[in-house]
N, C-alpha and C positions, 0 to 999 in steps of 0.2 A: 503667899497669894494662892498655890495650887493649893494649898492644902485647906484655905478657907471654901475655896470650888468643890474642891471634895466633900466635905461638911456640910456644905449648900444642896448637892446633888443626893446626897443620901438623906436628908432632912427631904427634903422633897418626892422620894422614892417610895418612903417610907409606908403612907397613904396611903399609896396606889395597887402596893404590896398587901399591906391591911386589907384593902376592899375587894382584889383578885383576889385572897383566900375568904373570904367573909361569902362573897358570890360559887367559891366551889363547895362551900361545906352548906350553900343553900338548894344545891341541885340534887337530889334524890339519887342515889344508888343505886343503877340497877342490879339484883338479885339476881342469881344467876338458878334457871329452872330445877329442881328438885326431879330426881331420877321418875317418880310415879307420874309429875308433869309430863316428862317427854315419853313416857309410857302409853300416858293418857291421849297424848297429843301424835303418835304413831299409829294407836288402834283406831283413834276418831278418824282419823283419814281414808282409812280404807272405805268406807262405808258397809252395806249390807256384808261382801264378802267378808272384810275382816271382822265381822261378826258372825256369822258362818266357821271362819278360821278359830276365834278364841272358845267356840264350843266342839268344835274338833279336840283342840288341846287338850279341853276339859274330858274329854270324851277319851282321849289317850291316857290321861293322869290317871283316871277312875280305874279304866282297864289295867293299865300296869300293877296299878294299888293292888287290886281283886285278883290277878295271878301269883305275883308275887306272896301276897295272903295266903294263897292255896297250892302255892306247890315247894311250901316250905318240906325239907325232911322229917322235922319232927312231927308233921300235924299227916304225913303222908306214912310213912315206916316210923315210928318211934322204936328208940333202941331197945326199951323194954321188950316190944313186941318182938323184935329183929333176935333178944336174947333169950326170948319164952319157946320159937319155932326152933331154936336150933338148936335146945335142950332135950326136945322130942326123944331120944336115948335115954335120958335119965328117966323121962318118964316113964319108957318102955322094962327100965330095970326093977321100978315100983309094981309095973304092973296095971296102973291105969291114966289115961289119958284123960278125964274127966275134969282135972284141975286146969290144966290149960285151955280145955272147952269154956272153963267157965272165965276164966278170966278173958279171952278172947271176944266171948260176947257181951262181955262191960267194957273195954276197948271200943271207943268209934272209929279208930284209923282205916284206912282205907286194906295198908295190909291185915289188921286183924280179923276186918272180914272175907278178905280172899283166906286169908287162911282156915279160919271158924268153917269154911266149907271143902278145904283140902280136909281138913283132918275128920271130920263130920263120921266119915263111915258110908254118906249115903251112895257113893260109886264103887263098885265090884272091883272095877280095874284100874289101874294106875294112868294109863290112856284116858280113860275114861274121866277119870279126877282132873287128870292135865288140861283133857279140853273145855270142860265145864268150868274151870276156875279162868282158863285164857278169857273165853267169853265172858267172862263177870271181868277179868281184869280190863279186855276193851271197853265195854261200858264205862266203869272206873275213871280211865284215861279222858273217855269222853269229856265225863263231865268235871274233870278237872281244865281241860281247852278253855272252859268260859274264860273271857277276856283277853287269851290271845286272837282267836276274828277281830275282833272290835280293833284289834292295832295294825293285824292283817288292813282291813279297811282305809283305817286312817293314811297307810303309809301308799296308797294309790290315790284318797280325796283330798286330801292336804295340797299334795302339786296341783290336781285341776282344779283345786279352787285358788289359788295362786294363779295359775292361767287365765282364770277365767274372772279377776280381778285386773289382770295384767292387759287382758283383751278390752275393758271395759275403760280402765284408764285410757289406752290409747285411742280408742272411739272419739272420750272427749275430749284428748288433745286435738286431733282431725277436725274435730267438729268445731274446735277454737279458730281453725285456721277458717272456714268459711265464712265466718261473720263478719268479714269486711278486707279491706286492703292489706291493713297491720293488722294481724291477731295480739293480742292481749297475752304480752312475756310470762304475765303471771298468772294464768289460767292456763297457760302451756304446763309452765312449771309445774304448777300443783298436779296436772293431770299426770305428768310423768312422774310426781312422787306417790301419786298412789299407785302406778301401775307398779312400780319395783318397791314400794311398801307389801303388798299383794305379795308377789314374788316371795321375800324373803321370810314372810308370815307364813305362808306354803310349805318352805322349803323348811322353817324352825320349825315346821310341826311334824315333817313328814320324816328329817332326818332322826329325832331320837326316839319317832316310833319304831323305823329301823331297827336301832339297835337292841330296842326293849323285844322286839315280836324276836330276832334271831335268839336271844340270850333266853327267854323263855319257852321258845320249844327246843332251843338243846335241853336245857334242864327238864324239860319234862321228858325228854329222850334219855336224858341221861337216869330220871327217876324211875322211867318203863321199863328199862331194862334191867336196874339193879332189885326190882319187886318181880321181875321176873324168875332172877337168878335164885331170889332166895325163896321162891315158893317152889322152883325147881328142886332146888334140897328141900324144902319139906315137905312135899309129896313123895321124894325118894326114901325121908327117914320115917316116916309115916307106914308106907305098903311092907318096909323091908323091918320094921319090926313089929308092928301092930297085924293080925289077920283081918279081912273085911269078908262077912262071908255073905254069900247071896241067898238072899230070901226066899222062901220055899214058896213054887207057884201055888 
């Protein structure tokens, strides 16, 4: 008898079973958002600022690109050049320094032409050579800077514009609470996720200009002073075996 109960209850089960899985495999799946979604769906939020913010970034990418580009050591001292100045001796043993002149000024590097005017002839004195090349070397230096400002900048507008995303969300949550007895939980909400949207959009942009602006003025620090040292020795191997003689008034 139980066991006919049993047979009866699962014959009847059966069904019901069938049409609970027939109704779940009719309900659509939700997908779960694709990283560029919630990308898309964090910038949108911000409004005007985090638009302001994503051209900052752009604005740090570009800069870094363009430093990094220019203060490489090959495109600054190439070794060739580094091993043409500090063969100056051998030169001096041949007796003329004219093949180094000439390769120097088919070299674009930045040291070949500090050096194309140490070795020139055109200063009397060693003094004289030293200071006229420092001045062309600041120049130089100069305009290798481009694109570190640009990160200098970004790493003080990034936080206020973060701030000043941050100020504006919390405006409109305040402004939520006026509009009646109960303010609208979700006009709260959204306004406080754009103020700390804001924020952390500031803070991504402003922390790894940081570290790009430090990293490329020691390198250019670190490239000032290694083009210094070796135009040091080539203005020494230069006066101390070559004569420069002064031109008759």
């Amino acid at each position: 008898m139980s066991l006919f109960t049993e047979l009866l209850a699962t014959a009847s089960a059966t069904p019901m079973l069938a049409a609970a899985t027939a109704a779940a495999a009719a309900v659509p799946e939700k997908t779960a958002p694709s990283g560029l979604q919630l990308v898309y769906e964090f910038l949108a939020t911000g409004g005007f600022v985090m638009a302001l913010l994503v051209l900052c970034s752009m604005c740090a990418i570009g800069a870094s690109i363009l430093a990094w580009l220019q203060l490489r050591a090959q495109v600054i001292m190439p070794s060739a050049v580094v091993s043409q100045l500090r063969s100056i001796p051998s030169y001096a043993l041949k007796g003329d320094i004219r093949p180094l002149q000439e390769f120097l000024s088919h070299d674009g590097s930045m040291l070949s032409r500090l050096g194309s005017m140490a070795i020139s002839g055109a200063f009397t004195s060693k003094q004289e050579c030293h200071d006229a090349c420092a001045i062309k070397a600041r120049e130089e230096i100069h305009r290798l800077e481009s694109g570190i400002p640009v990160l200098e900048v970004m790493v003080t507008v990034a936080p206020l514009l973060g701030l000043l995303g941050t100020t504006a969300g919390l405006v409109g949550m305040f402004s939520a609470f006026g509009t009646g007895d109960s303010p609208d939980t979700s006009v709260v909400a959204h306004e406080i996720g754009v103020a700390l949207r804001c924020t952390i959009a500031g803070l991504f942009v402003a922390v790894p200009s940081v570290l790009a602006h430090t990293y490329f003025t020691r390198r250019l620090d670190a490239l000032a002073v290694r083009v210094e040292s070796i135009m040091q020795e080539t203005i020494q191997h230069f006066y101390q075996h070559f004569e420069v003689q002064r031109p008759n008034a």
